[in-house]
PALUM-927021 format. One record per residue: residue in three letters; x, y, z of N, C-alpha, C, O in turn. Coordinates in pm, whole numbers, plus 32768, in hexadecimal, padded with zeros to 4 digits. Atoms other than C-alpha are relative to their C-alpha. Layout:
N
ALAXYZXYZXYZXYZ;...
// end
This chain:
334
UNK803E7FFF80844B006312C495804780677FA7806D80D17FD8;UNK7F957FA280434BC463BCC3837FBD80497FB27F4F80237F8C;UNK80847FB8806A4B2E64BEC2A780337FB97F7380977F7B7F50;UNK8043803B80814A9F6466C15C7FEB80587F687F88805F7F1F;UNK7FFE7FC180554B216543C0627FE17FAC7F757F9F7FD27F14;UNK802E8039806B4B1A6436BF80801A7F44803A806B7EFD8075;UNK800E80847F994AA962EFBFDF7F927F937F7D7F327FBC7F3C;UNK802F802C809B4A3961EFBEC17FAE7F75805A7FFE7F2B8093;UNK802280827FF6495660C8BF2F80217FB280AB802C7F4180D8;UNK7FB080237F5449CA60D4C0B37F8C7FBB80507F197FDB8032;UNK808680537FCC48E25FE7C193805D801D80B180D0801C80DB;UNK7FF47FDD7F7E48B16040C3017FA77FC280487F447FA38005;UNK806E802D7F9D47E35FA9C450801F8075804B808F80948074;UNK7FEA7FBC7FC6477560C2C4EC7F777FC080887EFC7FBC8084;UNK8062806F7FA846DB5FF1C6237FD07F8F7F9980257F4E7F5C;UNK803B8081804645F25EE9C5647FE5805F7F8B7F9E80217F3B;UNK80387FBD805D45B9600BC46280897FD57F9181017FED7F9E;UNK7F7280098092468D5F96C2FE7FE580607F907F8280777F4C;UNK7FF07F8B8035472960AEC25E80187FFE7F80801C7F857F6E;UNK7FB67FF5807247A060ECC0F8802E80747FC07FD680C37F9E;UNK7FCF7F51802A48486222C07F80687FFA7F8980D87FC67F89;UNK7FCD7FCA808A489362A5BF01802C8079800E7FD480CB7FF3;UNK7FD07F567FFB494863F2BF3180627FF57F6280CF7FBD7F62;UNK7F9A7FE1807F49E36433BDB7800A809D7FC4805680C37F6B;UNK800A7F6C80404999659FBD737FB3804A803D7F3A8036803D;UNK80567FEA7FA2493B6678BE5A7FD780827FBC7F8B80D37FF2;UNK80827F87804448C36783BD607F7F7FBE7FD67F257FCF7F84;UNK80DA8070805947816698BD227FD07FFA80B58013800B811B;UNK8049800B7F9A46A06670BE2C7FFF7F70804580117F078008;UNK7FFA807B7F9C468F6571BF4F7FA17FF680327F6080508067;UNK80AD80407FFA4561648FBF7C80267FA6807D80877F5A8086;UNK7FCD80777FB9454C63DCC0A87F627FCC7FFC7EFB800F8002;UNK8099805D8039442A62B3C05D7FEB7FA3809A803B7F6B80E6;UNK7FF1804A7F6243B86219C1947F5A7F6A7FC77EE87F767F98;UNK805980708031430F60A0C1557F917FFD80787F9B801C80EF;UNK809180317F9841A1603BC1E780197F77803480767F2C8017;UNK7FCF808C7FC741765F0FC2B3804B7F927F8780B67F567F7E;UNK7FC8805E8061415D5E57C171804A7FCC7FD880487F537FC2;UNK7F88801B805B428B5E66C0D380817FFD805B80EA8038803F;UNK7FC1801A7F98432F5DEAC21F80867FB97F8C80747F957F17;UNK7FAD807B8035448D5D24C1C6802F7FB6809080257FCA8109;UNK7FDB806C7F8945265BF5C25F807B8024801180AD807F7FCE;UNK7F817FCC7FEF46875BE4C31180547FDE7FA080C280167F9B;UNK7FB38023807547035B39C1DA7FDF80607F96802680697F32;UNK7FFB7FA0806546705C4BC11D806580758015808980BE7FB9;UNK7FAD7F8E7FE847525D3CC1CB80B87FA1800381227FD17FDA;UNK7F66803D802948955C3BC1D3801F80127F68809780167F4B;UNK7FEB8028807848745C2EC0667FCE80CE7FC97FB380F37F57;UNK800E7F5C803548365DE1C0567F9E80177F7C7FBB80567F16;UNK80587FD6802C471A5DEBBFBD7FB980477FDF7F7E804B804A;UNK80217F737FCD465C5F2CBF6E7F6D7FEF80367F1C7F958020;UNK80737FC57FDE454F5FB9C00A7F7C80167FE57FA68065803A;UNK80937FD3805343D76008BF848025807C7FB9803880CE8012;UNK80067FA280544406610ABE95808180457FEE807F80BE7FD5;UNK7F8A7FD67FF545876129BE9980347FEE7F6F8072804C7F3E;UNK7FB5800F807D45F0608FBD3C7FAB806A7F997FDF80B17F44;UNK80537F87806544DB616CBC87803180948008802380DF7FA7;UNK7FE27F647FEC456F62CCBD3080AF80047FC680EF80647F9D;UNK7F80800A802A46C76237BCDD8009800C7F82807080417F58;UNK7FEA801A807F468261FDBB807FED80B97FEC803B80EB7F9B;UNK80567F99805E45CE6363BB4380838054801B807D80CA7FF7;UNK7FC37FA37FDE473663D9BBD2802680628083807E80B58097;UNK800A7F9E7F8446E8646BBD1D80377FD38048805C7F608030;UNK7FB780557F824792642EBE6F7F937FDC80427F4080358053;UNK8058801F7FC046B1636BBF26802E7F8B809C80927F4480A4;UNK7FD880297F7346B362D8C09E7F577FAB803D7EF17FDC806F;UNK806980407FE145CF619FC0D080047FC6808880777FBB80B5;UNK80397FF67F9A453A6147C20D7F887F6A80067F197F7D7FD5;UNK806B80607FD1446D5FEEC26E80197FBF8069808E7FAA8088;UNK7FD8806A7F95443B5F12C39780337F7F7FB280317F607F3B;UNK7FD38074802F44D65DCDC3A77F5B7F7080397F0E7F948092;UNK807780687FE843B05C8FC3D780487FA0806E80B47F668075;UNK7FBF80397F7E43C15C05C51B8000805C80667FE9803580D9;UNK7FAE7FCB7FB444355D48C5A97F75808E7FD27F9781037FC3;UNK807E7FA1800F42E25E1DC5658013808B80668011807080DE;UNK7FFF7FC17F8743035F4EC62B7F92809C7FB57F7A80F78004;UNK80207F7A801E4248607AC5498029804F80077FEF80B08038;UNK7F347F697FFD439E6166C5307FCE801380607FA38086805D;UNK7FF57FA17F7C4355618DC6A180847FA6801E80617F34803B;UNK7F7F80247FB9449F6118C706807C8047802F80DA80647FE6;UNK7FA67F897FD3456B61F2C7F480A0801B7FCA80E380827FBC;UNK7F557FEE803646D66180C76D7FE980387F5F804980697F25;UNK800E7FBE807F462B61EFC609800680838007803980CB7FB1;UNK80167F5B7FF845E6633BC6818078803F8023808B80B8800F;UNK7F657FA77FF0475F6375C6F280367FC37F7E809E7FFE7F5E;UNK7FAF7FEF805A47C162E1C5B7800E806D7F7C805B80A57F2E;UNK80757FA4807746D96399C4E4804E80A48024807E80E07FC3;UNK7FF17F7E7FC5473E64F9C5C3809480127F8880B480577F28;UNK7F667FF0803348A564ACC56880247FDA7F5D8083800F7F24;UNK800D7FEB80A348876461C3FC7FC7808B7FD07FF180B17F63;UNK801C7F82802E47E065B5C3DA8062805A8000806B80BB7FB6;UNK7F867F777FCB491D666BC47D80597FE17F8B809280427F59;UNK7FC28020806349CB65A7C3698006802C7F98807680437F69;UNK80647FEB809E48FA6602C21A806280427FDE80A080668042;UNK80017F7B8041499766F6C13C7F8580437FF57F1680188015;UNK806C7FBD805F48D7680DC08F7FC47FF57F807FF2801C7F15;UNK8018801E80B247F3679ABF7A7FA480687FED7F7380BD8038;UNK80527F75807B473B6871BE767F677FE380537F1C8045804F;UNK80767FEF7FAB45FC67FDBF5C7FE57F528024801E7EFB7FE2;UNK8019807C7FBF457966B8C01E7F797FE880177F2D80328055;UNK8082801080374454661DBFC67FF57F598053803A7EF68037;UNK802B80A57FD143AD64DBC0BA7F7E7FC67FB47F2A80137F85;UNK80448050803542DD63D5C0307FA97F7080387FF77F118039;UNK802980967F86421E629CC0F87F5380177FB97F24807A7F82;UNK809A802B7FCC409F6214C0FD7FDD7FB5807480227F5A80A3;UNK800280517F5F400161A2C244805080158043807E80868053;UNK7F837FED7FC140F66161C301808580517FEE80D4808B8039;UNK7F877FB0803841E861ECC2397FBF806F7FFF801080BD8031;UNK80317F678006411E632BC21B800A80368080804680A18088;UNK7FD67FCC7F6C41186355C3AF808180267FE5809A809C7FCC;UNK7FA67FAB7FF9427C634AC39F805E80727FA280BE80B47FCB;UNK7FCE7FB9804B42D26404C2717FD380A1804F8012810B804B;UNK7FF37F717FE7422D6512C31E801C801F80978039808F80C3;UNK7FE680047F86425564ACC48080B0804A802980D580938084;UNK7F917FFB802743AF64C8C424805980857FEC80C280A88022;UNK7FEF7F6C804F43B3662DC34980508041804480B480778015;UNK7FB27F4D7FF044326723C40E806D8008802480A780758024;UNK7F9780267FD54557666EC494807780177FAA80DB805A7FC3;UNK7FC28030808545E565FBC32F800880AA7FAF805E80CD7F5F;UNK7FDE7F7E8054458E6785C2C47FCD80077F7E7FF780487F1F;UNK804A8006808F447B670FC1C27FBC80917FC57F7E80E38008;UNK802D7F6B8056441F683AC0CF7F6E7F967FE87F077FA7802A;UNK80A08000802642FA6766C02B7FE67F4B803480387EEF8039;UNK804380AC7FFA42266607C0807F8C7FF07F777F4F80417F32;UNK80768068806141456507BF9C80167FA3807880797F66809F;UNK801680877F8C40A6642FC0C07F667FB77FC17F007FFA7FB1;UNK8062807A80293FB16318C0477FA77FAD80447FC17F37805B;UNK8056803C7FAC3E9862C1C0FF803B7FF380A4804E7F9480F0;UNK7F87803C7F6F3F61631AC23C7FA6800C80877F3E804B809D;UNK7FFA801C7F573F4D62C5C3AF80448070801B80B280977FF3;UNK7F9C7F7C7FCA3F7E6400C46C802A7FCE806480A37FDE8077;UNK7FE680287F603F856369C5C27FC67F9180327F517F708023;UNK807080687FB33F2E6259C67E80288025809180607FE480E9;UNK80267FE67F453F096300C7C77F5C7FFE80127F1280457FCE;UNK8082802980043DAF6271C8427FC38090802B7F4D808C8009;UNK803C7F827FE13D54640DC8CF7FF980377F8D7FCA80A87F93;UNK7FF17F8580713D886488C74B7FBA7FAF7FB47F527FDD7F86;UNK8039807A80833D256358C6647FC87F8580647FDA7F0C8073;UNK808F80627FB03C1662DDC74C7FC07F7B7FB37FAC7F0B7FE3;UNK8048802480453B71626CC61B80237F6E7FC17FD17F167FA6;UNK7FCC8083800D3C5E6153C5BC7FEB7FB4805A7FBD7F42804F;UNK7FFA80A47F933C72609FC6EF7F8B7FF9802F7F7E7F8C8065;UNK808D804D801A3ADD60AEC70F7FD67F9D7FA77F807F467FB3;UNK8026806E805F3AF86009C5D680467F7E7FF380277F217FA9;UNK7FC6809080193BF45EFFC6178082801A7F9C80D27FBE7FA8;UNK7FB37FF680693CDF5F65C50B808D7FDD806380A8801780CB;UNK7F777FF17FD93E3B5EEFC55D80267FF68055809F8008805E;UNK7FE87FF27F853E365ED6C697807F7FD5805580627FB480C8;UNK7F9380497FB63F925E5DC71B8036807F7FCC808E809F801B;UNK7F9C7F83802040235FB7C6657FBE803A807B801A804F80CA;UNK801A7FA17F773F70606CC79480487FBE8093802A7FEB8101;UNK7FE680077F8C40495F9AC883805F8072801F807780A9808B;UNK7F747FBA7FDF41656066C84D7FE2808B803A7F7680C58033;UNK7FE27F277FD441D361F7C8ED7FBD803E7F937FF680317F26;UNK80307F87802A40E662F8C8587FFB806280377FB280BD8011;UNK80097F6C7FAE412563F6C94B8089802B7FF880A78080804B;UNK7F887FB17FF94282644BC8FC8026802A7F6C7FD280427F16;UNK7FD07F9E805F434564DDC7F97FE87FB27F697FF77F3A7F55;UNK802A8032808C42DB64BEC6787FC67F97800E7FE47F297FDE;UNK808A80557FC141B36420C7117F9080457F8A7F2E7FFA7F87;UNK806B7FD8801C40CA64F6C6288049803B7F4E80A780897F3C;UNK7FE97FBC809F40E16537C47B7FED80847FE5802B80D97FA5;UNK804C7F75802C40066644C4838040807F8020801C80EC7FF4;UNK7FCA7F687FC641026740C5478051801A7F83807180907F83;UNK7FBE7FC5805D41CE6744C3E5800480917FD67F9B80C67FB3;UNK80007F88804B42306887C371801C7FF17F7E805980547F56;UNK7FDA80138060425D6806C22D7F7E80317F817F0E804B7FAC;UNK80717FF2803E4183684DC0E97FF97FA97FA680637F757F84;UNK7FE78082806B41076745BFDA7F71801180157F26806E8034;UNK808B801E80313FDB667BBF9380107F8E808B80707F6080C8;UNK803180997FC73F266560C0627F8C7FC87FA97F2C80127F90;UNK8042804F80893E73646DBF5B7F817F9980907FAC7F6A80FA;UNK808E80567FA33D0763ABC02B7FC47FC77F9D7FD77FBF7F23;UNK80AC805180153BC862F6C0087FB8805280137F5C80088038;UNK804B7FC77FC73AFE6400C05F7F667FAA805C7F277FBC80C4;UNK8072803F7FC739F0630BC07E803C7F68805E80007EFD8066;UNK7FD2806E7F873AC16220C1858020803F805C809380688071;UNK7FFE7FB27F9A3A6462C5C2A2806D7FFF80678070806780A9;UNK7F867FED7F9D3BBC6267C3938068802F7F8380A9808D7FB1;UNK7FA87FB980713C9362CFC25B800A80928026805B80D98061;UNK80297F5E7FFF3BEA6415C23B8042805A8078808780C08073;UNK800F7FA17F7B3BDF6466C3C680D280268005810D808B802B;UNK7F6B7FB67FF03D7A6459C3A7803180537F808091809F7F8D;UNK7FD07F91805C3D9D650EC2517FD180B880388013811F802B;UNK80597F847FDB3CB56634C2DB804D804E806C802780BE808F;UNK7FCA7FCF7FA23DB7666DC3E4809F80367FD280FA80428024;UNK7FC87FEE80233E9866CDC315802C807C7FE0806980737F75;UNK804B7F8D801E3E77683BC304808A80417F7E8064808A7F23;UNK7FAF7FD0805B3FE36888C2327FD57FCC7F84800380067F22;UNK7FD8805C80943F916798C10D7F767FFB7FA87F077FD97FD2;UNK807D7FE480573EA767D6BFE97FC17F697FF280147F117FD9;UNK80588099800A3DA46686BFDC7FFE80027F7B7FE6805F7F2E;UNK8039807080943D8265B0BEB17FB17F8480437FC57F3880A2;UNK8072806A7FC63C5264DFBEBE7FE27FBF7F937FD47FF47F25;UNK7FFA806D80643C2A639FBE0C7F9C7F97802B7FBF7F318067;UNK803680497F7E3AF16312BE917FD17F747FA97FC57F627F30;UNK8034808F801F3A7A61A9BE8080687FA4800D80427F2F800D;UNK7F8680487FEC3C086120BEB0800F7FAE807580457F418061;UNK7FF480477FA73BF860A8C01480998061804480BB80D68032;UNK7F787FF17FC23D5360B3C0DE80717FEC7FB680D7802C7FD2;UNK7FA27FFD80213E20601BBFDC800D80477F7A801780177F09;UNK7FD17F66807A3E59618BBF0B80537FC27F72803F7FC57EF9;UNK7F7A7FE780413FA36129BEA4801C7F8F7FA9807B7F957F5B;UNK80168067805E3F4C5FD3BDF77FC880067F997FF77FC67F3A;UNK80667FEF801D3E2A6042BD608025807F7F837FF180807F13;UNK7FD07F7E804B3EBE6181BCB880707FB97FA880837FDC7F33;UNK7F98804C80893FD1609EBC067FB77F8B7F987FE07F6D7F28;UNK8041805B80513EEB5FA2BB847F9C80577FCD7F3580177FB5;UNK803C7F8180443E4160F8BAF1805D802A7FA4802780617F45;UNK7FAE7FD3803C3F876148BA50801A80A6805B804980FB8010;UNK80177FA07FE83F7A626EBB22805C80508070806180CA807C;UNK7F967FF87FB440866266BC2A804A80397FF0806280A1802E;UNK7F837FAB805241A062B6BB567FF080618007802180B58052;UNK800E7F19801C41326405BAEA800480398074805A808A8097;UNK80237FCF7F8140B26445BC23806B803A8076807580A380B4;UNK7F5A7FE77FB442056426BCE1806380637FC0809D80B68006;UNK7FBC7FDA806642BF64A7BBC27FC7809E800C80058103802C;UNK801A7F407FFE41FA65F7BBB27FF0801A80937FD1808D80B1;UNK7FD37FDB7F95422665E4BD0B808180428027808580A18075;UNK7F5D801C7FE9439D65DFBD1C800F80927F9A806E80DA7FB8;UNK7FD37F878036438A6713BC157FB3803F80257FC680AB7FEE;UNK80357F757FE8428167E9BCB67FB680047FAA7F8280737FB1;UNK80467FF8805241B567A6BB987F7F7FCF80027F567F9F7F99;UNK8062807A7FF8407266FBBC1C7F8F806B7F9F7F7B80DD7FC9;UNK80757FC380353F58677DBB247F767FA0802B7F4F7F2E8011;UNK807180487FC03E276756BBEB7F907FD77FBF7F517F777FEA;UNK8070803580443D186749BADF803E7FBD7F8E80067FC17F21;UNK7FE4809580593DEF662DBA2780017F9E80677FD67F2D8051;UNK804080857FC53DF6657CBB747F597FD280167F447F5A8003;UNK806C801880163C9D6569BB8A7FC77FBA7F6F7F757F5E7F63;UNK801D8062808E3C7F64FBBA18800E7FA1801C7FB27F4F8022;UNK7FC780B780103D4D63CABA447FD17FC3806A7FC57F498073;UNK804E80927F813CAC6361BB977F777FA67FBA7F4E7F377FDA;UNK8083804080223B6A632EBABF80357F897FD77FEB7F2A7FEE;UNK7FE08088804E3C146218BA1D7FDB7F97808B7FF37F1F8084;UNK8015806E7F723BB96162BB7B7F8A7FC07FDE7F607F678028;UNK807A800C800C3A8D6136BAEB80207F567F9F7FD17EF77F9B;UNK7FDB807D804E3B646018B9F480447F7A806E807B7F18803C;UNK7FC180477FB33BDA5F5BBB437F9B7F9480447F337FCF8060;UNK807280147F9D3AFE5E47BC1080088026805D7FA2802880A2;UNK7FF97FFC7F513B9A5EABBD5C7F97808080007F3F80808057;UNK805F7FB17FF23AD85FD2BD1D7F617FFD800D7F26805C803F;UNK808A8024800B396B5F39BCEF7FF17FC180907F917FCC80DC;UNK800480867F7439E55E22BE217FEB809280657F8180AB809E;UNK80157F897F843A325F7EBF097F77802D80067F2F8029806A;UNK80A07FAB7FD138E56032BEBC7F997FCB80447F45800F8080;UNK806180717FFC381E5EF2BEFB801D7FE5806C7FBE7FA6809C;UNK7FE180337F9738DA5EB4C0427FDE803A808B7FC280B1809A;UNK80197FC47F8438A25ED7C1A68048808A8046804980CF80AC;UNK7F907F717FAF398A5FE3C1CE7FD7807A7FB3800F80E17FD9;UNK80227FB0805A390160B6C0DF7F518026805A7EEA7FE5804C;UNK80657FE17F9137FC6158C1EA7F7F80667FAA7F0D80757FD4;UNK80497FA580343765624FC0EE7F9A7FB87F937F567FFF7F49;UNK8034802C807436C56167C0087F647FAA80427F457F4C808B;UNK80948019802235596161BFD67FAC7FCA7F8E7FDE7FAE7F20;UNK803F803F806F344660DDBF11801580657F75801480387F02;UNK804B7FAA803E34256240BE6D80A37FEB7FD380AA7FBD7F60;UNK7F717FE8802435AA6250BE42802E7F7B7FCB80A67F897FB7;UNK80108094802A35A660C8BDC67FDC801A7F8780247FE17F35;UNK800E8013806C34FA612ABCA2806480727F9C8093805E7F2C;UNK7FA37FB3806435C66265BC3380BF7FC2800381287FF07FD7;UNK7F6E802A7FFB36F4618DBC82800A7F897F82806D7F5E7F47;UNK800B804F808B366B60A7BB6C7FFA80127FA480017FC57F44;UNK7FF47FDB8097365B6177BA81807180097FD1807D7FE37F5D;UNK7F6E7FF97FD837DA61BBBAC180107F6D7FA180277F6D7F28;UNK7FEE8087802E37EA602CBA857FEE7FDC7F8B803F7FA27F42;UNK802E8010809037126023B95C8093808F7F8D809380907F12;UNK7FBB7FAE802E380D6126B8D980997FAD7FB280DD7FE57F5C;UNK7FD78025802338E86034B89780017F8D7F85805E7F507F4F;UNK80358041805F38065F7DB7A97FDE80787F767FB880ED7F79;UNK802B7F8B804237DC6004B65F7F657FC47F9E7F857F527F7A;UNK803D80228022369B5FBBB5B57FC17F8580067FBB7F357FA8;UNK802380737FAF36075EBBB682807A7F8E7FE880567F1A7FFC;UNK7F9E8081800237615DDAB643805A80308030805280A98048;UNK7FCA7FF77F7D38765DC3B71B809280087F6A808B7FD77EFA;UNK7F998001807139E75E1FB65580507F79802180697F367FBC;UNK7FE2807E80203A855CE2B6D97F957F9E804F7F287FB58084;UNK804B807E7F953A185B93B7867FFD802B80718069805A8097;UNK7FED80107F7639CB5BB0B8D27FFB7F97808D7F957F5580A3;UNK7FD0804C7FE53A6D5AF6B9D47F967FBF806D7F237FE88063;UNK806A80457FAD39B75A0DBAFC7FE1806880737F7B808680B2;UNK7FFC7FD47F7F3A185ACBBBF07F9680C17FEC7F528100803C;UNK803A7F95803D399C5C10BB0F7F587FF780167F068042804B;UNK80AC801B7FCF38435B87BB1F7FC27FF7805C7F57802F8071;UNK80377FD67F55381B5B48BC8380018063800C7FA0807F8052;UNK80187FA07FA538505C85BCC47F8980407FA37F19803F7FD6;UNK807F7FE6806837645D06BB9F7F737FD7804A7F23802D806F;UNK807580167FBB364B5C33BC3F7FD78033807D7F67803D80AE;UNK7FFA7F977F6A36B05CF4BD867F98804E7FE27F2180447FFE;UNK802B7F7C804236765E3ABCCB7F557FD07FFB7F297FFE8064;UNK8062800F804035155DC7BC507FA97FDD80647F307FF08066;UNK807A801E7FA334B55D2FBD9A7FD3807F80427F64808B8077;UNK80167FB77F9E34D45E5BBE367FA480967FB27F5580E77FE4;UNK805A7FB3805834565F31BCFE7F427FCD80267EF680298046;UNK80868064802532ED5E3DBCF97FB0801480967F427FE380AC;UNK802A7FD77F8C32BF5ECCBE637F98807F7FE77F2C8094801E;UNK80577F768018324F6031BDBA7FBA7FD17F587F477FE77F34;UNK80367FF98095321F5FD8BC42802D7F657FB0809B7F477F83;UNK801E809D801A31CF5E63BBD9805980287F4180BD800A7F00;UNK7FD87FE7809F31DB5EF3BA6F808C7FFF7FC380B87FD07F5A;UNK7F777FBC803C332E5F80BA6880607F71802B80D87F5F8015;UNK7F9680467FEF33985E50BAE7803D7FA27FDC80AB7F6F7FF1;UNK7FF7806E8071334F5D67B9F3803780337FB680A580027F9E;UNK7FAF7FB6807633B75E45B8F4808B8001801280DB7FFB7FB4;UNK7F7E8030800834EB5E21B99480507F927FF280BC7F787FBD;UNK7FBD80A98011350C5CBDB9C97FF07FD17F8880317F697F7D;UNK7FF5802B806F34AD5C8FB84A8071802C7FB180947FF77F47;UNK7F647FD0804F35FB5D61B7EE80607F5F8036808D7EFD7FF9;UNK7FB480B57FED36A55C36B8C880297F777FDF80927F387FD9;UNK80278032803535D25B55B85280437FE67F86807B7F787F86;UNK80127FD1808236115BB8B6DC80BA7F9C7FF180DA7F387FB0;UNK7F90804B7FFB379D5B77B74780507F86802180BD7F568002;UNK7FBB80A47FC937A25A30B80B7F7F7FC97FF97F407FD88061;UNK807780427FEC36645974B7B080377F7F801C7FD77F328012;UNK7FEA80547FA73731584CB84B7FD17FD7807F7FB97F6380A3;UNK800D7FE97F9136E958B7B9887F517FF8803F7F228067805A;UNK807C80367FE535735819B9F57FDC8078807C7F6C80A98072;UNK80367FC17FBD356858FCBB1D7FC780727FF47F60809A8029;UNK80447F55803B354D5A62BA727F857FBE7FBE7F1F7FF77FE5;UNK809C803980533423599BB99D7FA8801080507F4D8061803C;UNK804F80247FB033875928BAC57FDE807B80807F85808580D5;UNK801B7F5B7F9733A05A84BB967FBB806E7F8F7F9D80DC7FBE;UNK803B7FA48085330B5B3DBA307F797FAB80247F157FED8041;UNK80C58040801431BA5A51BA407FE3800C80A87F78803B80CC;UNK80347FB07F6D31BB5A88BBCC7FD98089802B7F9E809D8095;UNK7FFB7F7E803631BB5BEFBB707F7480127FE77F1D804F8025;UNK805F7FE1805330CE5BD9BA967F5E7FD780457EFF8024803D;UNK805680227FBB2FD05B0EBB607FE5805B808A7F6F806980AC;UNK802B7FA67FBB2FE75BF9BC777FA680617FDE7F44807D8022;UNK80207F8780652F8D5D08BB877F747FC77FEA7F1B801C7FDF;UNK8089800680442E515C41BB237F8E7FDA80AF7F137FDB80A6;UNK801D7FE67FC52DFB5C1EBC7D7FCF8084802F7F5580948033;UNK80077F7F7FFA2E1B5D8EBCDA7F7E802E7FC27F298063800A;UNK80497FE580332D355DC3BBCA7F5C7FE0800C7F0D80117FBB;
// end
């Protein structure tokens, strides 16, 4: 392997792991981005050198960056032993940059930090990450089923575990998705950012917020201002995945009593009993969610909500017909 003083667009198999490496200036910092299952590619994506999950964005901003995904087909969860001698020996390679900064979610977050200390990371941004899937540490996943074919592989050997990073940064959660949490919490180098009501997929969820960008970006300069991230997560409040998560089975914390202050949240997006645009079909199902589960503690509040609905899709016969079911309960009660 040759060193990589300057290396423009170079594509590597390191085992089933496909490589990509931007070295143009090694006074800028070097990002190495490591992809989640998701953003797997095929073998024609790598015949045809393709980049990586988050490789053309670090390229554009200028930086040297070194992407990292499995190939589909060839699933292994960067446990792959010929990766780990390729990986060793690309480190002996590196030059010296101005500092080295990893990047991943999930999967990619295990190994961005699984990874760290090898590569000689100064700082991480890991995204809803997987520290481990060794069934003695992250019990909690494989009680729950999650994933289960990533626990066939070696967790007892080397860069088997995220959490030993010596690195410093952030880790971004759910707070309220309890297997999320249990691997951010083990994190003890990396300051938490909590973004709750998102689920697992952080890193989707935060771009269809507009919120990504920055996020990375004042990452990459050391600039994260924590009470502006918190501003802009509220905007979650303008997303449905956010209403679908709270409402969902995975969302373990949600009560009747916490149902209704989560509606007010909802109603928050109404301004004077009318809605700012149309809302869509799928918008309303979940709305009637909200209301069934409101009408459990407070009948009242719940009509009042379904008449904002109402007000916006009087198309829709079922919000009508769940407002006078409402209402007839109510005269029962009485």
């Amino acid at each position: 392997m040759a060193n990589f003083d300057r290396c423009e667009d170079k594509v590597f198999l390191f085992g089933d792991i496909y490589v990509k490496i931007y070295i143009y200036d090694i006074s800028k910092a070097l990002v190495f981005a490591f992809a989640g299952a998701g953003h797997s590619v095929t073998r024609e994506d790598v015949m045809n050198e393709v980049s990586p999950w988050g490789y053309d964005y670090l390229k554009k901003k200028g930086l040297n960056v070194i992407g990292f995904t499995n190939i589909k087909g060839s699933y292994n969860y960067y446990r792959d032993a010929v990766f780990f001698k390729c990986l060793k020996e690309l480190a002996k390679k590196l030059p010296d940059f101005k500092e080295r900064l990893a990047y991943g979610g999930s999967m990619g977050g295990y190994a961005a930090s699984a990874f760290s200390n090898v590569l000689g990371v100064d700082r991480l941004l890991l995204l809803n990450p997987i520290s481990t899937r060794n069934k003695e540490i992250a019990s909690w996943d494989y009680e729950a089923k999650r994933a289960l074919s990533s626990f066939h592989f070696d967790w007892k050997g080397e860069f088997a575990d995220g959490a030993d990073t010596n690195a410093c940064g952030y880790v971004v959660y759910d707070p309220l998705y309890e297997l999320d949490k249990k691997h951010a919490i083990r994190y003890s180098t990396l300051e938490k950012l909590k973004v709750p009501g998102l689920g697992h997929s952080i890193a989707t969820y935060l771009h269809e917020m507009k919120m990504l960008n920055w996020l990375v970006d004042s990452f990459i300069e050391n600039s994260i201002d924590i009470e502006k991230f918190h501003e802009l997560a509220r905007s979650k409040r303008k997303i449905k995945r956010y209403y679908d998560w709270m409402l969902s089975d995975e969302n373990k914390y949600l009560t009747d009593r916490r149902a209704k202050v989560f509606l007010r949240h909802c109603n928050s997006l109404f301004s004077k009993g009318k809605t700012s645009e149309r809302l869509s079909d799928a918008d309303v199902e979940m709305a009637m969610s909200i209301a069934d589960i409101l009408s459990k503690t407070d009948l009242v509040d719940s009509i009042k909500f379904l008449k904002i609905i109402h007000g916006n899709r009087p198309d829709i016969k079922a919000v009508r017909l769940k407002i006078l079911e409402y209402r007839s309960l109510i005269k029962v009660l009485e």
